[in-house]
C-alpha positions, 0 to 999 in steps of 0.5 A, a space after each residue: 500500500 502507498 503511503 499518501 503523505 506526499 503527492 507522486 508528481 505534478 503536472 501540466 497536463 494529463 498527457 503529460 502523466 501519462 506520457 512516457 516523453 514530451 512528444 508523447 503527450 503532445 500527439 496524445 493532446 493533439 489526438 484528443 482534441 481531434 477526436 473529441 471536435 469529431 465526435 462533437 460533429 458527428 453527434 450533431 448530425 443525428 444519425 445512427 451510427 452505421 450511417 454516420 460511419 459510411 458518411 465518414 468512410 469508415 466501418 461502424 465499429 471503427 466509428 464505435 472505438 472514435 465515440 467510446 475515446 479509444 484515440 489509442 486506435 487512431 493514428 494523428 493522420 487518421 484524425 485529421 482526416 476524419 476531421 475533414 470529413 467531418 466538415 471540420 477545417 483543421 489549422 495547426 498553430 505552432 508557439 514558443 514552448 513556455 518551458 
């Protein structure tokens, strides 16, 4: 049993606990919002799943794994694509890292 007197580690963001390196948990982040603008989209069509998965070109269970957050199965090109087939225009902006 670990004792809780003192707090594991902090950090900047989930990504960042559960990644094993920076760029890791920049994809991971990137992933994330990517699926989650999707899945916004595709909600807002009201359609059954099978449909809406033949509208984005992919199988429904594929769309199942999208909805449910499993972005583990989803590479970052896979995403975007299925951003712009959402509708959705995908920008990228690029900042000087705090750090």
């Amino acid at each position: 049993m670990i004792a809780m007197d003192k707090p594991i580690g902090t950090f900047a963001s989930v990504w960042d606990a559960l990644a094993d390196t920076p760029e890791e948990a920049a994809h991971m982040r990137l992933r994330s919002e990517l699926a989650i603008a999707v899945k916004a989209a595709v909600e807002g069509w009201r359609l059954t799943q099978e449909s809406a998965a033949q509208r984005l070109g992919v199988t429904q269970p594929r769309l199942s794994d999208l909805l449910r957050g499993r972005i583990d199965r989803f590479s970052l090109d896979a995403l975007v694509g299925l951003a712009q087939r959402s509708g959705l225009a995908v920008r990228m902006e690029i900042v000087q890292d705090a750090a």
